[in-house]
C-alpha positions, 0 to 999 in steps of 0.5 A, spaced: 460 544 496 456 538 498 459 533 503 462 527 502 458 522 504 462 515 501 468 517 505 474 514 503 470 511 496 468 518 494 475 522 495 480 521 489 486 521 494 484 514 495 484 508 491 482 501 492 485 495 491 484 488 492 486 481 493 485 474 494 488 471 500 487 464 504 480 465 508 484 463 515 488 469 513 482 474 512 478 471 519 485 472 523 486 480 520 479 481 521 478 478 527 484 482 530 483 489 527 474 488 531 478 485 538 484 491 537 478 496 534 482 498 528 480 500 522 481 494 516 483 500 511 488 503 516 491 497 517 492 495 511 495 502 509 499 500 514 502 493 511 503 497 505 507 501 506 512 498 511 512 492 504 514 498 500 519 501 505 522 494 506 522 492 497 524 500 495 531 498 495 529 493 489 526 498 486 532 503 487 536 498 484 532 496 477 531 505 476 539 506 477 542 508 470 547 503 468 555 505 469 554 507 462 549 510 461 552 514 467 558 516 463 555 515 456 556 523 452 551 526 450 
């Protein structure tokens, strides 16, 4: 099996993603993760899923059967 060479890019366990931020924003991320020595895809990895941990309960809400769905007979 040969070796992956692309990293994160070549393994399907990962996916990218993308977005426009304002350019002070970018240069302070990129600045701090250089100072800190921290991996920029790491980092961001990290903010994701705290932002997914802090919204999961809007997602729980707008996924939960409605009280007549819960008692509707079928």
């Amino acid at each position: 099996m040969a070796e992956n060479v692309r990293g994160k890019r070549g393994d399907t366990g990962y996916k990218l993603i993308s977005a426009y931020i304002p350019k002070d924003l970018a240069i302070r991320f990129k600045t701090i993760c250089a100072a800190t020595e921290t991996d920029q895809s790491k980092a961001i990895e990290e903010m994701v899923k705290n932002w997914i941990i802090q919204k999961q309960p809007i997602l729980d809400q707008l996924t939960k059967p409605t009280k007549s769905e819960q008692t509707s007979p079928i």
